[in-house]
C-alpha positions as CSV (number, residue, x, y, z in Angstrom):
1,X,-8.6,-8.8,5.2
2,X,-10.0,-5.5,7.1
3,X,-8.7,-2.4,6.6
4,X,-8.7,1.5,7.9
5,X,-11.0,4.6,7.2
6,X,-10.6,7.8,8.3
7,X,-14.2,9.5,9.1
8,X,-14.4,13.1,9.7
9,X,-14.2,14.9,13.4
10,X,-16.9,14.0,15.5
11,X,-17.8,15.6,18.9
12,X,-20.5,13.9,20.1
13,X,-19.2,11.2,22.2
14,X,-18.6,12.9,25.0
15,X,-17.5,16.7,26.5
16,X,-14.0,16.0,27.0
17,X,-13.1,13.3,24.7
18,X,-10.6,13.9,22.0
19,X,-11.8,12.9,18.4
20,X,-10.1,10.6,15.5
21,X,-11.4,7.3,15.3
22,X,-9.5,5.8,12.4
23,X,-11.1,2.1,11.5
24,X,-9.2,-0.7,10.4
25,X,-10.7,-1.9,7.4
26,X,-12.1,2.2,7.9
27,X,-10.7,4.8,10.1
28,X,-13.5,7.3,11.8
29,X,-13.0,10.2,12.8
30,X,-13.8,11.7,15.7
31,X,-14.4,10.3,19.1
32,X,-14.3,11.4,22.8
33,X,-11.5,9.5,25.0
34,X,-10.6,11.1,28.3
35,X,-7.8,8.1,29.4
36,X,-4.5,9.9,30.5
37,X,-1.2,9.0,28.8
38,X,0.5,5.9,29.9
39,X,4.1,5.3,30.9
40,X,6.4,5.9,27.8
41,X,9.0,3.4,27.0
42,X,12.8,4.7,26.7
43,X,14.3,4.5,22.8
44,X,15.5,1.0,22.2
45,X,13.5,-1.2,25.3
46,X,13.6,-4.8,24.2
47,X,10.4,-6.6,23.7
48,X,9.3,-7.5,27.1
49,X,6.4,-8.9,29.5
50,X,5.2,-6.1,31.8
51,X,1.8,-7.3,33.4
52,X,-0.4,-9.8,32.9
53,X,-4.5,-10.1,34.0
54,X,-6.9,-12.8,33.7
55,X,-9.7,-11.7,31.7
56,X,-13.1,-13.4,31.1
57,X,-13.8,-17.0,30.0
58,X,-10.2,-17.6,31.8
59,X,-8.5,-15.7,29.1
60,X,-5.0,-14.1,30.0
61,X,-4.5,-10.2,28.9
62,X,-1.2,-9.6,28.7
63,X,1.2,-6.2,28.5
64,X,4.2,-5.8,26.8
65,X,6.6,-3.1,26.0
66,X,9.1,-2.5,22.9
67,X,10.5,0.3,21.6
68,X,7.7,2.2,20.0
69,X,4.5,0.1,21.5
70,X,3.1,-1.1,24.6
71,X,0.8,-3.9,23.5
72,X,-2.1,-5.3,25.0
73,X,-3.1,-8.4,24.0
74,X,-5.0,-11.7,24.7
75,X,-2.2,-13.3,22.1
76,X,-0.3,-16.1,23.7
77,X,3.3,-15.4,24.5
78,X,4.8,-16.3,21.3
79,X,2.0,-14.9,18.7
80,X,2.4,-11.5,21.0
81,X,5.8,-11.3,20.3
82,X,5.8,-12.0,16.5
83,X,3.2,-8.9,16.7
84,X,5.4,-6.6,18.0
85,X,7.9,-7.6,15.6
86,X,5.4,-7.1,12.8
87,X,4.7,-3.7,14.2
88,X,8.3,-2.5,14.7
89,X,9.0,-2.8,11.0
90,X,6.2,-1.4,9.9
91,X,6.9,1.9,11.9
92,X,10.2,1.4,10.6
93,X,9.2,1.6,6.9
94,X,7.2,4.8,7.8
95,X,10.0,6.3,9.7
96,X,12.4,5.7,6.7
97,X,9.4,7.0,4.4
98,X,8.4,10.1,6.4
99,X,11.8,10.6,7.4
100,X,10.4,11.4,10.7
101,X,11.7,9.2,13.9
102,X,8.1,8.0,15.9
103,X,7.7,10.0,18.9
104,X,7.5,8.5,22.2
105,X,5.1,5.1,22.8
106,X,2.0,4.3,20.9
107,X,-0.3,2.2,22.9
108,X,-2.5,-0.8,21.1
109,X,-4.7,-3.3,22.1
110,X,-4.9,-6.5,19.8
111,X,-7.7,-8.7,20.3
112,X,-7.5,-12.6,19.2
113,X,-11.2,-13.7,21.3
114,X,-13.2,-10.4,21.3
115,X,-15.7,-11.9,23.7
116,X,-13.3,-12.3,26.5
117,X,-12.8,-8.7,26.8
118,X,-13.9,-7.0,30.1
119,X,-15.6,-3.2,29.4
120,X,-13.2,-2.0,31.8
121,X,-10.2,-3.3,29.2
122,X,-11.0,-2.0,26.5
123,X,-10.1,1.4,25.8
124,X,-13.0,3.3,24.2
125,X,-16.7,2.5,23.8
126,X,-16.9,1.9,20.4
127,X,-13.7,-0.3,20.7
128,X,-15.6,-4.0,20.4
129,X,-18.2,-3.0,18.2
130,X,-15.3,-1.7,15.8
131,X,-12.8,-5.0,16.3
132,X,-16.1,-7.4,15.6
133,X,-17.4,-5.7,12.7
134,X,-15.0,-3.1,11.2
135,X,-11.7,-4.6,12.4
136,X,-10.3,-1.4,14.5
137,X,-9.4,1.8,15.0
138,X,-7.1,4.5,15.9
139,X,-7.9,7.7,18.2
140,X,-5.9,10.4,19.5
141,X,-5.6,10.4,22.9
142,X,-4.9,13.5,25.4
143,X,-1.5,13.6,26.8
144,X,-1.9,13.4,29.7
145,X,-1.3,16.4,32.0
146,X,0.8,18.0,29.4
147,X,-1.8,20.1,27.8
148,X,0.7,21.9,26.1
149,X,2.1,18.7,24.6
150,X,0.8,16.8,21.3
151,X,-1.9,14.1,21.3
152,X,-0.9,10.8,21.4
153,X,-1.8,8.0,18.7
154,X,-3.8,4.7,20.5
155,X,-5.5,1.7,18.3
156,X,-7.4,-1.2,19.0
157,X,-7.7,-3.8,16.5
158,X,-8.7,-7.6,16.2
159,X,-6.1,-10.1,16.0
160,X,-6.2,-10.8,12.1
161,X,-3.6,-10.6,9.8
162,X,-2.8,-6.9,8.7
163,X,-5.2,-5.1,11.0
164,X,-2.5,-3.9,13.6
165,X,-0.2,-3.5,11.0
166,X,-2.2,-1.3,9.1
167,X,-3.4,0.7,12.2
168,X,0.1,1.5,13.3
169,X,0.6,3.7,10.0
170,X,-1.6,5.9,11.1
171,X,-0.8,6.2,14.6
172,X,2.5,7.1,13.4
173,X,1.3,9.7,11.1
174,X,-0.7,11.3,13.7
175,X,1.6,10.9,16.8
176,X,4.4,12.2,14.4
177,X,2.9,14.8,12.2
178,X,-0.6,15.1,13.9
179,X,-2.1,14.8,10.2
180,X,-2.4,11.7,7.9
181,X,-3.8,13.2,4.5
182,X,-6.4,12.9,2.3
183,X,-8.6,9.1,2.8
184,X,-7.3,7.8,-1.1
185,X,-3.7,8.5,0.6
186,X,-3.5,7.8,4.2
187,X,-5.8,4.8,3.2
188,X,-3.5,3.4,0.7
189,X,0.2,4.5,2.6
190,X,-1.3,2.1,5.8
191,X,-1.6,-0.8,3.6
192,X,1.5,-0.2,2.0
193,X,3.1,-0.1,4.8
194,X,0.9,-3.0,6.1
195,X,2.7,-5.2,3.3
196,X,6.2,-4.0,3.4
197,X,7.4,-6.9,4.9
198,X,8.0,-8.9,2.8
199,X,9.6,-6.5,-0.3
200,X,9.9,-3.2,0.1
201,X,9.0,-3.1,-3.5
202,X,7.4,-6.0,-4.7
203,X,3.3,-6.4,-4.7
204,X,3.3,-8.3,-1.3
205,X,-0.9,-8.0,-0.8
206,X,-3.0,-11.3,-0.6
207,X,-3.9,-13.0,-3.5
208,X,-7.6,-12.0,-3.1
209,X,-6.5,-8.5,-4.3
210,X,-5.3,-9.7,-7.3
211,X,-8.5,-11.3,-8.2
212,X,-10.2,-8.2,-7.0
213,X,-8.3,-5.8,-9.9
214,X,-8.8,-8.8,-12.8
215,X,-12.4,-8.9,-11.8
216,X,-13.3,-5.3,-11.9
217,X,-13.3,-2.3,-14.4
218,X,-10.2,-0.4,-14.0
219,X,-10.2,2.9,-11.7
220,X,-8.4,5.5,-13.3
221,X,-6.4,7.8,-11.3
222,X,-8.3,10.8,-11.1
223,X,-11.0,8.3,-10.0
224,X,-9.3,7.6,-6.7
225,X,-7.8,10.3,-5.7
226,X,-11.6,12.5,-6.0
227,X,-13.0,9.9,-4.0
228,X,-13.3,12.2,-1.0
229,X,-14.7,11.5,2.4
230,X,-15.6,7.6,1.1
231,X,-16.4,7.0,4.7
232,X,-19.0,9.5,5.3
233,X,-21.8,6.5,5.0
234,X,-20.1,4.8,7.9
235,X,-19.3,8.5,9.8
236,X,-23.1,8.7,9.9
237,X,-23.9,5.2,11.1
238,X,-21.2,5.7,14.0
239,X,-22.7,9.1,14.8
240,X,-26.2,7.0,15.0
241,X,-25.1,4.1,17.2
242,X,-23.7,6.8,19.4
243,X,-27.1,8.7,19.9
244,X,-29.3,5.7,20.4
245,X,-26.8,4.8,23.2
246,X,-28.0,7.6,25.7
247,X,-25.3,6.0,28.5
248,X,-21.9,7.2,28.0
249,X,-20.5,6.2,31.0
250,X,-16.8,5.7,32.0
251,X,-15.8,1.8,30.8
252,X,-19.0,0.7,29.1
253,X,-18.8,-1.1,25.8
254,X,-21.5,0.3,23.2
255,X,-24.0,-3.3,22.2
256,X,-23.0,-5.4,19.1
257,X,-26.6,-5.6,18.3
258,X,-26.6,-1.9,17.3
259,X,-24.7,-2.8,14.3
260,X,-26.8,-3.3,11.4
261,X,-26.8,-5.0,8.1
262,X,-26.2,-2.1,6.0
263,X,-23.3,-1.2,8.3
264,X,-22.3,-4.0,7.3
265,X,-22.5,-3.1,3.1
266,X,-21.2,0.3,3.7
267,X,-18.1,-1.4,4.9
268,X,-17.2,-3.7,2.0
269,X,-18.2,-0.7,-0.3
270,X,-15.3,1.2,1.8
271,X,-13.0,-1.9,1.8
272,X,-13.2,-2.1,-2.1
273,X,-12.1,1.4,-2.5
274,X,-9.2,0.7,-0.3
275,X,-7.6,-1.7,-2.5
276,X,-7.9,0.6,-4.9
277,X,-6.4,3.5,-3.1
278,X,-3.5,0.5,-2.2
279,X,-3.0,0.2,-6.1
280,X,-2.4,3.9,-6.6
281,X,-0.2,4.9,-3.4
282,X,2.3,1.1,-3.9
283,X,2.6,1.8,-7.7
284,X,3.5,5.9,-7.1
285,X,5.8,4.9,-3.8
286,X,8.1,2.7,-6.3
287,X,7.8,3.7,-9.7
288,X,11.1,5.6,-9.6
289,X,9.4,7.9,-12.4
290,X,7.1,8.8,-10.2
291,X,8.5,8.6,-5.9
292,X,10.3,11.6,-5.6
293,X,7.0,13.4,-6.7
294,X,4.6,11.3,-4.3
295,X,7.2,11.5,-1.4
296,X,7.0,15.2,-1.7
297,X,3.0,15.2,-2.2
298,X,2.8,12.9,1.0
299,X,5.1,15.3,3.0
300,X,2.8,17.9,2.2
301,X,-0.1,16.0,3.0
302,X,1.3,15.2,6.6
303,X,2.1,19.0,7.4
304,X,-1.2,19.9,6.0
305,X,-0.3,21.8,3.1
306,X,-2.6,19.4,0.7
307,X,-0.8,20.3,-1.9
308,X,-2.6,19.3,-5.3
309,X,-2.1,15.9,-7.0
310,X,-3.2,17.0,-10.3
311,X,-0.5,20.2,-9.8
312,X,2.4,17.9,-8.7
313,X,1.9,15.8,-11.6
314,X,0.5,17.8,-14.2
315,X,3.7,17.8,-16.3
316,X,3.9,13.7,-16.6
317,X,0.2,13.2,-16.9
318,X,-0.6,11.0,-19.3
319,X,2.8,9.2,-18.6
320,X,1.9,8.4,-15.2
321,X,-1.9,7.3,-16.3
322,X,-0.4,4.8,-18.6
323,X,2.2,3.0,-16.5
324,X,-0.6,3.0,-13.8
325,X,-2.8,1.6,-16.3
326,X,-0.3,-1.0,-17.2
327,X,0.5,-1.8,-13.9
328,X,-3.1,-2.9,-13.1
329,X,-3.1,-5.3,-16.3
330,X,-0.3,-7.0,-15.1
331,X,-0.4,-7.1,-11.7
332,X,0.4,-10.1,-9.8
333,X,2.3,-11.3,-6.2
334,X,5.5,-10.6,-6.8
335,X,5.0,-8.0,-9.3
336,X,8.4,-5.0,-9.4
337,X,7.4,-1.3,-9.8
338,X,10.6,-0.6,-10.2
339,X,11.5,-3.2,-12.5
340,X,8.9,-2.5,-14.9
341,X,9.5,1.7,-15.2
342,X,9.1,2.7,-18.6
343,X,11.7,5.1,-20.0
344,X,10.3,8.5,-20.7
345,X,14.3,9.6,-21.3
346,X,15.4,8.4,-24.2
347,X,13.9,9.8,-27.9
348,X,13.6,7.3,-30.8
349,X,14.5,8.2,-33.9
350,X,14.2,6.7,-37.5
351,X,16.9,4.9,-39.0
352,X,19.1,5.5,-42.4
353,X,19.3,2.8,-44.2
354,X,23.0,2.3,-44.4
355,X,22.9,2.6,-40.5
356,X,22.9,-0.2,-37.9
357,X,21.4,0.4,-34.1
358,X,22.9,-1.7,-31.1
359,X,21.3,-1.4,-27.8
360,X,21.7,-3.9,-24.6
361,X,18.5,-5.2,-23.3
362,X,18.7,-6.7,-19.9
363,X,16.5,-9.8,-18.6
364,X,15.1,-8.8,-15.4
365,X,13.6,-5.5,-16.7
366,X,10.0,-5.1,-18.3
367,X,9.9,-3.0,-21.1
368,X,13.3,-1.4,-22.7
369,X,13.7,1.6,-25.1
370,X,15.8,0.9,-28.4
371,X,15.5,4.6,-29.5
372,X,15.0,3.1,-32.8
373,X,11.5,5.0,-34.1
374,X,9.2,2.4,-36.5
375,X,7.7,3.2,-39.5
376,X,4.4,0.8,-39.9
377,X,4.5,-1.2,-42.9
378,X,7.9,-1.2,-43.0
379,X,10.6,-4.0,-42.5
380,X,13.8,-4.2,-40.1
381,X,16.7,-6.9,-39.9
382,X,17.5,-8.1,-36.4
383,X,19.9,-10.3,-34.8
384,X,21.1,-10.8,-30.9
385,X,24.4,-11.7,-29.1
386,X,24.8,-12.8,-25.3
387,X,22.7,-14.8,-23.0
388,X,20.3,-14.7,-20.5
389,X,18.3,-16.8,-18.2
390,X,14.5,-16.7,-16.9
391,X,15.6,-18.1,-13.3
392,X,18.3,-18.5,-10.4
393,X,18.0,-22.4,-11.7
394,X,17.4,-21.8,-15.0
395,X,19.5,-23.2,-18.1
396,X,21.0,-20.3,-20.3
397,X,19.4,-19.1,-23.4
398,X,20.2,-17.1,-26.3
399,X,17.3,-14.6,-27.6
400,X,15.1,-17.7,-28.7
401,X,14.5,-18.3,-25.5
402,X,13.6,-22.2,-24.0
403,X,11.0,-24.4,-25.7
404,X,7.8,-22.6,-23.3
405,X,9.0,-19.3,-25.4
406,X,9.9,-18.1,-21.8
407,X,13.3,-16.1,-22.1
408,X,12.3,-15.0,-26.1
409,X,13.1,-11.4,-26.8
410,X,9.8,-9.8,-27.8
411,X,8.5,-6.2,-28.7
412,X,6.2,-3.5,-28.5
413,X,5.3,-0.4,-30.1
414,X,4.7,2.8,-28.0
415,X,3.2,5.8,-29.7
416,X,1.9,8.5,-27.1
417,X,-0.2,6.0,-24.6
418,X,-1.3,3.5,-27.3
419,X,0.7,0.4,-26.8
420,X,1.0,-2.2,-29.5
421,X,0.5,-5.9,-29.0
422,X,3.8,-7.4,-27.6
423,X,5.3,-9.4,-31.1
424,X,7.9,-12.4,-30.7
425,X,11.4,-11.7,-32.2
426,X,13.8,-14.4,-30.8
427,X,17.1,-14.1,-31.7
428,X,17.4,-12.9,-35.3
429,X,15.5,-12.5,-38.2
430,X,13.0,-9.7,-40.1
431,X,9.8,-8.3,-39.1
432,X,7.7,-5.4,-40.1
433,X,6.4,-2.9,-38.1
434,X,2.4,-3.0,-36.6
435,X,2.4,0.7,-35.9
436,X,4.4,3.8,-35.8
437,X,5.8,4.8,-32.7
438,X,9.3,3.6,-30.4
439,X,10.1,-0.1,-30.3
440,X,10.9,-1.2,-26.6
441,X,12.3,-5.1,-26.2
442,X,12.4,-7.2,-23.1
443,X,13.0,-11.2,-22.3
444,X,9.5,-12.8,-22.1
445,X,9.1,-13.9,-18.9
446,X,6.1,-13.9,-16.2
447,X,5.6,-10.4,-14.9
448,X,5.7,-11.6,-11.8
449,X,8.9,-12.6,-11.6
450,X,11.8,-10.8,-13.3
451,X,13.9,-10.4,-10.0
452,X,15.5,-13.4,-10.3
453,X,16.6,-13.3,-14.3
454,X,19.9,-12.5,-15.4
455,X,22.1,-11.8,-18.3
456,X,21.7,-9.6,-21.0
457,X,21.8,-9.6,-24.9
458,X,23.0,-6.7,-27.5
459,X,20.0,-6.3,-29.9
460,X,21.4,-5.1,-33.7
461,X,18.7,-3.4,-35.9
462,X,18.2,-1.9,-39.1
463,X,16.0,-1.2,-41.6
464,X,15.0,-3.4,-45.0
């Protein structure tokens, strides 16, 4: 799966081209592009067929219109329509994200056969070297006539899954703000809102990214978010291509053979960090600890304020470190931000001995706080009333939970950010505490899929 970088402003392309080549898979920076604004669409067109040209090898290029895009494609019919779907709701999560509505059309070309592309159809000269070996790319575009008016956002990007969707985050962000943010951010926010399709709050990415985080030494988050420029390696091999082509001339594509094989590393090195900076920006954007600050960080980011992130979340720290932290551990498809918030709210405290503690833990949440402060070493008396189930089929089950153990009330201590192993506890009984610290309860159930439990139980504690 490709993805964006953002490399930094480049002028050499050309004298009048305007510069922000943001890739898919990468997104550059800088480049020249001199093409005037095309018609925009009125607010609310339905998706439709506007031209149609027969392009190379017999293969049909195609223009349609929606609300916010007028796509060029070599898709057939149906394929170029579930596109433009795809791309509407993506600029509709970032409209309901940025709270900013898209401004006027963005233009895109989506490529299924590279090779069947004309020069003269493509819409930059780095276009089909950036589609065949990066994925694709966004650039600003001159408005026209309207020199007073804002750039306009176009992208090119080949026909896989994600690209388009990806590169249509930041054409928003730059047709609407004119600024996208730090690469860890505007990186990560395009791939969330790549993947919003399918939950707008449940991991959504392709299994291959969940292999990638179990396979790899965790990144903490100061880690990502100092990253800087990490597409400078392939800002310089663009800026390279570019001078050893000494013909710039209107409609000619630069030669695949200038792409190299170390191009070809400094992308994958690029790619990894991306999932990375996905990790960070989909855990902040629904942690409901955490969104309010990240919204307002991002706001800042796209009215180029860059406001700090160690200032905006200096007062939850090590909070934030450790639900991040925990997040990664767990992390599967279908895995609930929201669902799994730790509560930073409520204060344990010990308990007197002639003193009983009743608190309702709920099945489809993660970890929940009792309040009730342990003691190591020391033993409580527990017991449970109500029911719960582990599924929208699933049988009933008291705190025992079925014969898999799935739907078992278990624990955890939390002292600070150590975390306990998780103990079983079932329905009643004693057990003595591993560690002091606050004991949090939840229904054992796969990580991955808590959504769908229900029912609740009313936990009684006290102490030996």
């Amino acid at each position: 799966m490709n993805r964006s970088w953002m490399l930094s402003r480049n002028t050499a392309l050309s004298n009048r081209l305007l510069v922000l080549l943001i890739f898919a898979g990468l997104t550059l920076g800088a480049a020249d592009f001199s093409q005037a604004a095309s018609p925009r669409a009125r607010s609310g067109v339905a998706p439709r067929l506007v031209a149609s040209t027969c392009g190379s090898n017999g293969a049909m290029l195609r223009q349609y219109r929606s609300q916010h895009f007028l796509l060029n494609t070599d898709l057939p019919d149906d394929q170029a329509r579930v596109q433009l779907a795809k791309l509407e709701s993506v600029v509709g999560f970032a409209t309901d994200y940025w709270k900013r509505p898209c401004p006027g059309l963005i233009e895109c070309y989506v490529a299924d056969r590279v090779s069947s592309w004309p020069d003269a159809a493509l819409p930059h000269p780095l276009a089909r070297i950036s589609m065949v070996h990066i994925g694709g790319a966004t650039v600003t575009v001159a408005n026209g006539s309207a020199r007073k008016s804002a750039p306009r956002a176009l992208f090119f990007a080949r026909a896989d899954e994600g690209i388009a969707e990806h590169e249509s985050v930041h054409a928003y962000c730059l047709q609407a703000f004119g600024a996208t943010g730090p690469t860890w951010y505007k990186e990560g926010m395009a791939e969330v809102g790549c993947y919003c399709g399918q939950s707008t709050h449940a991991v959504g990415v392709p299994p291959s990214y969940v292999d990638f985080f179990r396979a790899n030494p965790r990144q903490t988050i100061r880690e990502i978010v100092s990253q800087g420029k990490s597409t400078a390696d392939i800002s310089q091999s663009l800026r390279e291509i570019v001078a050893e082509e000494s013909s710039q001339q209107r409609g000619r594509q630069i030669p695949l053979s200038f792409w190299t094989e170390d191009d070809t590393r400094k992308v994958q090195q690029a790619r990894e960090l991306y999932r990375w900076n996905w990790s960070l920006c989909h855990f902040l954007c629904y942690n409901p600890n955490y969104a309010s600050r990240f919204r307002r960080l991002g706001q800042s980011y796209v009215s180029n304020q860059q406001r700090s992130f160690e200032d905006e979340f200096a007062e939850v720290a090590w909070q934030v470190e450790f639900e991040y932290d925990f997040f990664l551990r767990h992390i599967g498809v279908g895995y609930r931000v929201d669902l799994t918030a730790w509560d930073w709210v409520t204060r344990p405290s010990k308990l007197p001995r002639n003193k009983r503690l009743q608190v309702r833990v709920v099945a489809d949440r993660g970890f929940q706080a009792t309040a009730l402060a342990l003691t190591a070493g020391e033993q409580y008396r527990y017991r449970c009333e109500g029911a719960w189930k582990v599924g929208l089929n699933e049988p009933l089950t008291d705190a025992a939970g079925g014969q898999n153990g799935r739907g078992r009330l278990v624990g955890v201590v939390q002292r600070g950010a150590e975390l306990s192993e998780a103990f079983a506890l079932g329905d009643s009984g004693v057990f003595t505490a591993p560690a002091d610290g606050h004991l949090y309860a939840r229904c054992e159930d796969d990580w991955t899929e808590l959504a769908d439990n229900a029912g609740s139980v009313i936990l009684t504690l006290r102490r030996e």
